[in-house]
C-alpha positions as CSV (number, residue, x, y, z in Angstrom):
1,X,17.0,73.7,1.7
2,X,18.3,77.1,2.8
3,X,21.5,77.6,1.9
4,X,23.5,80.6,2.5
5,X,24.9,82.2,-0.9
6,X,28.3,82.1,-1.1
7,X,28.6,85.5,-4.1
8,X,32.2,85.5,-4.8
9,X,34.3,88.7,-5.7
10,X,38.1,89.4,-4.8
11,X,36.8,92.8,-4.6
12,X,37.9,93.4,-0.9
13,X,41.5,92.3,-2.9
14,X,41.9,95.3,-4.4
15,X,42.6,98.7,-3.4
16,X,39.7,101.1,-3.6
17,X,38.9,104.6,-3.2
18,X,35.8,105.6,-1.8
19,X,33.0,108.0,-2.9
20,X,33.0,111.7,-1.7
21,X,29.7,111.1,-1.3
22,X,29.7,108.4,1.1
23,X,29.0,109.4,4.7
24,X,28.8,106.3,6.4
25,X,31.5,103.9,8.1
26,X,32.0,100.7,5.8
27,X,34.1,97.7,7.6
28,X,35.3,94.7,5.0
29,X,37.1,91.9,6.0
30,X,38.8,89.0,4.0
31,X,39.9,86.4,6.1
32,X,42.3,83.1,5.2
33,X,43.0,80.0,6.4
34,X,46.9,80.8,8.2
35,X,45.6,83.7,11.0
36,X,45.7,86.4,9.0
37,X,43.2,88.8,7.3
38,X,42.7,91.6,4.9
39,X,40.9,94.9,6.3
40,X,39.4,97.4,4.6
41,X,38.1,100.5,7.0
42,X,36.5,103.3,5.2
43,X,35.9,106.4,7.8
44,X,34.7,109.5,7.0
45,X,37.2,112.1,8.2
46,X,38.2,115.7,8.4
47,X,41.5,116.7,6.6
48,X,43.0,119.7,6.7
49,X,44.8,121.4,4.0
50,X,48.6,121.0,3.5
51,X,50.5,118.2,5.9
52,X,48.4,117.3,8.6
53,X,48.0,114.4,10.9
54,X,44.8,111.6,10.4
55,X,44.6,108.8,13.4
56,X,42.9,105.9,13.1
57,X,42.2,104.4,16.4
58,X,41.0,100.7,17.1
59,X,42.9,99.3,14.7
60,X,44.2,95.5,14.7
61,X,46.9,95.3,17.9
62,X,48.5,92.6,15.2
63,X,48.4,94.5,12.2
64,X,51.1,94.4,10.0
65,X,52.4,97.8,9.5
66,X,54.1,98.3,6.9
67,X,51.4,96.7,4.8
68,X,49.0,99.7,5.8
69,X,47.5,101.6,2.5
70,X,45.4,104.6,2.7
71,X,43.5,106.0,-0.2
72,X,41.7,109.2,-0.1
73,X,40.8,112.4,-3.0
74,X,43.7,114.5,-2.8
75,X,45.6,113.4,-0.2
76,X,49.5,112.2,-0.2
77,X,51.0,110.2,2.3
78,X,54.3,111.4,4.1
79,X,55.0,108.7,6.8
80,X,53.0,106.9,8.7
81,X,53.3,105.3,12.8
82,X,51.6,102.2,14.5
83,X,51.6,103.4,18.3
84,X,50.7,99.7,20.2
85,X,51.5,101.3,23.4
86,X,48.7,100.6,25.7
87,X,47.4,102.9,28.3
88,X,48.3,101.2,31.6
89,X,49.4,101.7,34.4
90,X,52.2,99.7,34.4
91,X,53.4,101.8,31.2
92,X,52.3,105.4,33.0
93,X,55.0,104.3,35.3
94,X,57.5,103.2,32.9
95,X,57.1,106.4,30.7
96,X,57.3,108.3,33.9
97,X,61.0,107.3,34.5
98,X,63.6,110.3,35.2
99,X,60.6,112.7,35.5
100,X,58.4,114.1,38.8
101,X,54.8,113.0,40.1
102,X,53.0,113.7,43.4
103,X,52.6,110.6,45.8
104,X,49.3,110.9,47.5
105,X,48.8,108.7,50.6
106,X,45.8,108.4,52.8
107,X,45.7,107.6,56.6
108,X,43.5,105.1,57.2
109,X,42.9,106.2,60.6
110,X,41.7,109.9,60.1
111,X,41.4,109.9,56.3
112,X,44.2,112.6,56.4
113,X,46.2,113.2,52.8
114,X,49.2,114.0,52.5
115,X,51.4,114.8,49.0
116,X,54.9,114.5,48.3
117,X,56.5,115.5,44.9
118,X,59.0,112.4,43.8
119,X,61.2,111.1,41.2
120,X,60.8,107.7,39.3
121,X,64.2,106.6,39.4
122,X,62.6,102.7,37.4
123,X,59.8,100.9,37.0
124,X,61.6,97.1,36.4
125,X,59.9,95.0,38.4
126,X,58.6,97.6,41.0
127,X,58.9,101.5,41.3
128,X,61.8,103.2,42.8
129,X,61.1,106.6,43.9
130,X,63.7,109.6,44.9
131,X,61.8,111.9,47.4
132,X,63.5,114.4,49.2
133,X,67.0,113.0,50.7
134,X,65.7,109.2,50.8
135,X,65.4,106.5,48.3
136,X,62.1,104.6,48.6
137,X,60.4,101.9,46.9
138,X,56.7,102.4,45.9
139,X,54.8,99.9,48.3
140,X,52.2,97.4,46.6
141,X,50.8,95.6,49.5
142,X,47.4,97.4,49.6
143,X,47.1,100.6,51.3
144,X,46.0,104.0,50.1
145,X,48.1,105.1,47.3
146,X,47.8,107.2,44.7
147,X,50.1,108.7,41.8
148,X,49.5,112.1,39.9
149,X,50.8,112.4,36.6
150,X,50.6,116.0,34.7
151,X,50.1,114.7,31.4
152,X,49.6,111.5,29.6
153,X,52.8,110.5,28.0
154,X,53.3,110.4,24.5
155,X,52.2,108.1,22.0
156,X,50.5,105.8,25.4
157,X,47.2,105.1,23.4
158,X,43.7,104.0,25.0
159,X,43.8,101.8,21.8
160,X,46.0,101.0,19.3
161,X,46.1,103.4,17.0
162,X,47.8,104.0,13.7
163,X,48.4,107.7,12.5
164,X,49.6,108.6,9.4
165,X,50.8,112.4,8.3
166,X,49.7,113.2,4.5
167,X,49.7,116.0,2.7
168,X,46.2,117.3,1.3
169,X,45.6,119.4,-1.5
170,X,42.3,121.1,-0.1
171,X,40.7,121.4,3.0
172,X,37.5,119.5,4.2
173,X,35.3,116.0,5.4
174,X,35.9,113.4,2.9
175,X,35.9,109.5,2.9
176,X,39.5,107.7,3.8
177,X,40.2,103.9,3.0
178,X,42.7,102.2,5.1
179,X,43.9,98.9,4.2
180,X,46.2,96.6,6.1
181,X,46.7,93.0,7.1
182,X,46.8,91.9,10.4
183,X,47.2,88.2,12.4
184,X,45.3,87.2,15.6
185,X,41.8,86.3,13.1
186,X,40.8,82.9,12.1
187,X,37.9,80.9,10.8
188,X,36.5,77.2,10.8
189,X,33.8,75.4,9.9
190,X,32.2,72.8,11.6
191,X,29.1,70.6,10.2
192,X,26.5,68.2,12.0
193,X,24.9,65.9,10.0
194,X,21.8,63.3,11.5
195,X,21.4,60.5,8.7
196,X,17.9,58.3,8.6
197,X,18.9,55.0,7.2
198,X,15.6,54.3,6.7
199,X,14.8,57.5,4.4
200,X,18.6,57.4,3.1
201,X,18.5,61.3,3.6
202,X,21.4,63.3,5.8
203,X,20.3,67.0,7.8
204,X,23.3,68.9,7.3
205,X,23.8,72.1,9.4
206,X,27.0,73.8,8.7
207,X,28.8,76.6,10.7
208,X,31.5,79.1,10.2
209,X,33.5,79.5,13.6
210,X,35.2,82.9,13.9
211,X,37.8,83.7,16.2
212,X,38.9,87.1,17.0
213,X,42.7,88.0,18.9
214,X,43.6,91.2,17.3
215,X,43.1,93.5,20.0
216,X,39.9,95.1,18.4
217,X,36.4,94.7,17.6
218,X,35.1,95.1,14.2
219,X,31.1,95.6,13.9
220,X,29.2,95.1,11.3
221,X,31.6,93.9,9.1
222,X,31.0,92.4,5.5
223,X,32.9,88.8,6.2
224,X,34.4,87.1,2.7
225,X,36.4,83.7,3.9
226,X,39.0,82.3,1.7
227,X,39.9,78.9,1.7
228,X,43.7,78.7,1.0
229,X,46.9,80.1,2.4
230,X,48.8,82.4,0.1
231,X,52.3,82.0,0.6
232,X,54.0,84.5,2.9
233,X,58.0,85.4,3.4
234,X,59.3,82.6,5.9
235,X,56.2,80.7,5.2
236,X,55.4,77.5,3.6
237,X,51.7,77.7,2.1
238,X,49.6,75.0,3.1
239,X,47.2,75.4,-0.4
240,X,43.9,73.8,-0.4
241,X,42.6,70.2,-0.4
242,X,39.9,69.2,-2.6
243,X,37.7,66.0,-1.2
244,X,36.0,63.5,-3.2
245,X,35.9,63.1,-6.8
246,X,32.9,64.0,-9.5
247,X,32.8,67.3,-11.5
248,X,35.4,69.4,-11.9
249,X,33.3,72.6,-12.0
250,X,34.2,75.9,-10.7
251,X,32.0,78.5,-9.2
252,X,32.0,82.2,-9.1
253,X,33.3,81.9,-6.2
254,X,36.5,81.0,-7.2
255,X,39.4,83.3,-8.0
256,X,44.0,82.9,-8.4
257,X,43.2,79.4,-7.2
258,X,41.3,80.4,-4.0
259,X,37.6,79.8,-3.5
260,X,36.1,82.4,-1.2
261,X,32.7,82.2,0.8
262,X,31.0,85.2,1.4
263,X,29.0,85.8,5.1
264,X,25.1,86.6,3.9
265,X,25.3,89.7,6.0
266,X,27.5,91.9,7.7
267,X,28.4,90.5,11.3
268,X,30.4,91.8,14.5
269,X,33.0,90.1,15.2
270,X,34.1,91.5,18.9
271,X,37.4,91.6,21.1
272,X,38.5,88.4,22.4
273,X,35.3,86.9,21.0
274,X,34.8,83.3,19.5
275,X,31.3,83.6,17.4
276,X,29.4,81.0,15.3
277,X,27.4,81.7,12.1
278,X,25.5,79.7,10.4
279,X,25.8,79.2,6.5
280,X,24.2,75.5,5.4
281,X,21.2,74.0,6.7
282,X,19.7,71.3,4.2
283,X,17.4,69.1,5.4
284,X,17.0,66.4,2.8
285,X,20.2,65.3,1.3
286,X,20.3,62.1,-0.2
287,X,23.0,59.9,1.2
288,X,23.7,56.3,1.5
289,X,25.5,54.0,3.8
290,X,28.1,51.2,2.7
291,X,30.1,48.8,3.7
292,X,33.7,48.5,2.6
293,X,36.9,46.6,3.7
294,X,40.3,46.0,2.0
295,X,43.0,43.5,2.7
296,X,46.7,44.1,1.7
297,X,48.6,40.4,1.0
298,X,47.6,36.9,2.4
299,X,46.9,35.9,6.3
300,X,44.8,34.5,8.2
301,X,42.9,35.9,11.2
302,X,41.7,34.1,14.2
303,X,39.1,36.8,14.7
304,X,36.6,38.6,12.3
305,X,36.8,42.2,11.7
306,X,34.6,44.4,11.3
307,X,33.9,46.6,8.0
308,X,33.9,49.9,7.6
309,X,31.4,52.0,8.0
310,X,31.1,55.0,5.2
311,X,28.0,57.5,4.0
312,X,28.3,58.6,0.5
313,X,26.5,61.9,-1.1
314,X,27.2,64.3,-3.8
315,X,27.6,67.9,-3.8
316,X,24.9,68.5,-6.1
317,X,21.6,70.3,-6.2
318,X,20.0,67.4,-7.2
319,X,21.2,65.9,-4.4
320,X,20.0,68.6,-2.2
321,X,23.3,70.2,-1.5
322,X,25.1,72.1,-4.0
323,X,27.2,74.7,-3.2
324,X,31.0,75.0,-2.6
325,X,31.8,73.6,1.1
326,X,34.5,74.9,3.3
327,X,37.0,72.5,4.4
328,X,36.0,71.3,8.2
329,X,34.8,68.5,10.4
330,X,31.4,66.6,10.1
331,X,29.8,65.3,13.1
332,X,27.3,62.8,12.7
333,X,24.6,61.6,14.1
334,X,21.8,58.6,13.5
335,X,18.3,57.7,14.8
336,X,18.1,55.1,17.1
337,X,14.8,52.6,17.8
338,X,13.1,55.1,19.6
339,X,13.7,58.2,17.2
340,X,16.5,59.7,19.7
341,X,19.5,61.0,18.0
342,X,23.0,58.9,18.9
343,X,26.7,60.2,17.7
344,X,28.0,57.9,16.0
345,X,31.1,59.4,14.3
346,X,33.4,61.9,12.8
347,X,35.3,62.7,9.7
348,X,37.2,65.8,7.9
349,X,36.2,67.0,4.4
350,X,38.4,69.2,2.5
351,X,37.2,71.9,0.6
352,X,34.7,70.4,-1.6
353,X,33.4,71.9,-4.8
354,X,29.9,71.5,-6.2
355,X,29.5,68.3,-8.2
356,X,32.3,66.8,-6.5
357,X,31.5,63.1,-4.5
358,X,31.7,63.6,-0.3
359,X,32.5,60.3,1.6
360,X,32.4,60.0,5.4
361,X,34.4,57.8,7.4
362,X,31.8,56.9,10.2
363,X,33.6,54.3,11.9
364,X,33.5,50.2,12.2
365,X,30.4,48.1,11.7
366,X,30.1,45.5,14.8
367,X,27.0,43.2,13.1
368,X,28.6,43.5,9.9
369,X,32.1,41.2,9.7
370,X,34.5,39.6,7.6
371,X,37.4,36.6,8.2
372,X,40.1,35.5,6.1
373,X,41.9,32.2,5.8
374,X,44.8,30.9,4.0
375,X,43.3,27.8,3.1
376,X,46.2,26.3,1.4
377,X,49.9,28.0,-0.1
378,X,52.1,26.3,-1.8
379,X,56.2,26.7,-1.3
380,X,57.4,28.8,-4.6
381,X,58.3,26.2,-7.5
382,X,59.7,27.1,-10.3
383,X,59.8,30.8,-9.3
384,X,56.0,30.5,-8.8
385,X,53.9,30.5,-5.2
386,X,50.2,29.5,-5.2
387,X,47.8,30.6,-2.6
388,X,44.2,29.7,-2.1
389,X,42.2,32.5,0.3
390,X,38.7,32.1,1.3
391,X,37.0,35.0,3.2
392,X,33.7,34.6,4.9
393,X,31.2,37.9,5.4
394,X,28.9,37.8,8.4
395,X,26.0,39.9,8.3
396,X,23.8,40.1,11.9
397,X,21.5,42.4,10.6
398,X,17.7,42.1,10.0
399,X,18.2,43.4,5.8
400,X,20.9,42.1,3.4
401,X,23.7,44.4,3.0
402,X,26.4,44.7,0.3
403,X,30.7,44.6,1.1
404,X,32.9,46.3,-0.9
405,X,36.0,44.4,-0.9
406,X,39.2,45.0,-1.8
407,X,42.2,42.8,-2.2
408,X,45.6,44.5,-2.8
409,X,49.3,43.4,-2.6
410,X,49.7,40.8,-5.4
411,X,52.8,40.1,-7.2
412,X,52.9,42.2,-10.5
413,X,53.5,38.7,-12.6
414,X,50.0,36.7,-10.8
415,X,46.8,34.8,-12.3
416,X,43.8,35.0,-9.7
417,X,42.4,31.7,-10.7
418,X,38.7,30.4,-9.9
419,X,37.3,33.4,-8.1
420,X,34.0,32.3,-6.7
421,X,32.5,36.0,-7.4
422,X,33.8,38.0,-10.7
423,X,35.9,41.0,-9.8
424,X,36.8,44.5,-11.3
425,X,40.4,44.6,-11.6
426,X,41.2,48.1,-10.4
427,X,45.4,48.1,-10.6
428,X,47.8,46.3,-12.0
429,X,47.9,44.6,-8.2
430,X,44.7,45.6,-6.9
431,X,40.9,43.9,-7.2
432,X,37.6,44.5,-6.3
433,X,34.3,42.3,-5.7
434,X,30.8,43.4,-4.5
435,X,30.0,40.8,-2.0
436,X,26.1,40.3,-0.8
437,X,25.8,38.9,2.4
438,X,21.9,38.0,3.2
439,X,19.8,39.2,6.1
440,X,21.4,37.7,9.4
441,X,23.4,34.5,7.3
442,X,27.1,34.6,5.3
443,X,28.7,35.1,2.0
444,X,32.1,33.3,1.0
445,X,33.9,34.8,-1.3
446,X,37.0,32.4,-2.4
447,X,40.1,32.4,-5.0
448,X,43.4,31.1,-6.0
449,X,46.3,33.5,-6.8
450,X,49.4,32.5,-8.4
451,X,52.1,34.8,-8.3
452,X,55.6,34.9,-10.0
453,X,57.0,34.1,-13.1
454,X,57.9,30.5,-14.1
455,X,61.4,30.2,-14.5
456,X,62.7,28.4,-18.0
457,X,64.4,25.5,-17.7
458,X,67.9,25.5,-18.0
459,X,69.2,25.0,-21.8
460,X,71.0,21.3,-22.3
């Protein structure tokens, strides 16, 4: 099995101050399960002494400003600006308004220019121009035009950029570590599992889906994912959701309640980008199919039904898993006569920890049935009702199979009389009976419950 180690440290949590001896760019990213992320950007940059201005282009188009830190040797921070104006046409024009630029128009007949100075009187929904005595508006139907503008207006940025104005004690290159958090990133993760009945093993592949709509592209990034939401102002945290049951053991991966999974190398996560990386891929789990159904109360139905379909494994070494598992959605696949792969299902797990037990939903069995009948049920007497249930298990298949039935429902005061198989009483209400059915024949599996509490007899 290769498996993708998942070294946990909340390290990217905390602020930190880089080495003057670092010289090389270092990205960091943290990211959680309700779009949004921690960045850490650590630039090598030239500071001047005294107050002076540091910019930090391609920064998040989402961030969250005013949670912006920056931590460098001697340096102070005075204020600090996020300018998200884009450079674009559209906003050289709207900058432009009340001020001059030249109109250059072609002839498309002799390729003749010819300039006029003009004033943009607005630029809602179209340009108006003043030039000379006339009022015109600025044509966009396709021919030659062009607009001259002096200067780029202030703070219209290629990127978005955040500048900050601190106030250093000495003069010289030294590494800065900006940290903010920003919206518009997400992860999922996605498995595909191919069982072999026949070998009782499951392939699992698993993939972390990362989806980038900040704005900016962040390369070669060290990628930690933390499953949880912490709570935000205005925000209800959605927390995390353990699967299965079995041990209770944390990992080092685990920290304030979170459990993080850390990316085996540094990736780029790009623009507008939706990548895949893959983190599981074990071959050889053991896993095994079963059959379950559960019934709550007493009726009879005219057709069978069939059971549920389920694979159960555990998230254990042993097993040939182990590790912590992201919460996501299992795909599933299963070998048909001829060796092809056929989808057969899918289920959700939550985040599971090692050790714990992972059950999968697959779907509804249609060789492997089960009826019930109210065979007889007798009006209450004496505050007491009698029903006797028989339910008949159909099994089509070429190998015997087991049912795991349940029965839920009864009165709290009840006998279940003469069951025809022993059950495990798993409630107060509840019970449970391991039914074999044999290869291509039927099981019955009959009782008698009496529910209520027998009323004394009236004192003479």
């Amino acid at each position: 099995m290769r498996l993708a180690t998942f070294a946990a440290t909340a390290a990217l949590l905390v602020a930190t101050t880089a080495s003057a001896q670092q010289a090389t760019p270092q990205l960091s990213m943290t990211i959680y399960n309700n779009d949004i992320a921690l960045v850490e950007d650590v630039r090598t940059v030239q500071i001047g002494s005294g107050r002076t201005r540091l910019e930090f282009p391609n920064v998040s188009g989402r961030i969250q400003p005013e949670t912006a830190a920056l931590k460098a040797d001697g340096v102070s921070i005075v204020e600090q600006n996020f300018d998200f104006d884009l450079l674009t046409p559209v906003k050289m024009m709207e900058k432009a308004v009340g001020s001059r630029v030249r109109i250059v128009r072609t002839n498309p007949a002799t390729g003749r220019e010819t300039v006029e100075t003009a004033e943009v009187l607005s630029a809602n929904q179209g340009v108006v121009l003043r030039i000379g005595d006339r009022i015109e508006v600025l044509r966009d139907d396709g021919l030659p035009v062009r607009v001259l503008f002096d200067r780029i207006p202030e703070n219209l940025r290629a990127k978005p950029t955040l500048s900050i104005t601190v106030d250093s004690q000495r003069a010289g290159a030294r590494p800065a570590a900006l940290r903010y958090l920003t919206n518009g990133i997400g992860w999922s993760a996605d498995y595909v599992g191919v069982f072999d009945e026949r070998a009782g093993t499951l392939a699992m592949q698993g993939w972390v889906t990362l989806t980038n709509r900040t704005g900016a592209s962040y390369a070669n990034a060290r990628t930690q994912l933390v499953a949880g939401a912490p709570g935000q102002t205005g925000r209800r945290p959605t927390g995390v959701r353990r699967a299965g049951t079995g041990g209770a053991a944390t990992d080092a991966s685990s920290f304030a309640d979170y459990h993080i999974y850390t990316l085996p190398e540094p990736t780029t996560i790009a623009e507008n980008q939706t990548k895949q990386v893959s983190f599981l891929d074990a071959p050889n789990a053991r896993a095994a199919k079963r059959y379950e159904t559960a019934f709550s109360g007493f009726n009879t139905q005219r057709f069978p039904a069939g059971a549920n379909v389920r694979l159960s494994l555990r998230n254990a070494q042993a097993s040939g898993l182990g590790a912590p598992l992201p919460e996501g959605t299992v795909r599933l696949y299963a070998k048909d006569s001829a060796g092809r792969a056929q989808f057969i299902g899918e289920d959700n797990i939550g985040h599971t920890s090692e050790g714990s037990d992972i059950v999968l939903n697959v779907g509804t069995a249609f060789d492997v049935t089960v009826q019930s009948t109210v065979v007889r049920r007798e009006a209450p007497v004496d505050g007491v009702t009698v029903t006797e249930m028989r339910y008949v298990f159909r099994n089509a298949r070429n190998e015997a199979v087991t049912v795991n039935f349940e029965q839920s429902g009864l009165n709290g005061d009840h006998e279940l009389q003469r069951p025809s198989l022993e059950p495990s009483k798993l409630d107060a209400t509840t019970y449970a009976w391991a039914v074999p059915v044999p290869a291509r024949g039927e099981a019955q599996l009959t009782f008698v419950a009496r529910e209520g509490k027998r009323r004394e007899p009236p004192r003479q």
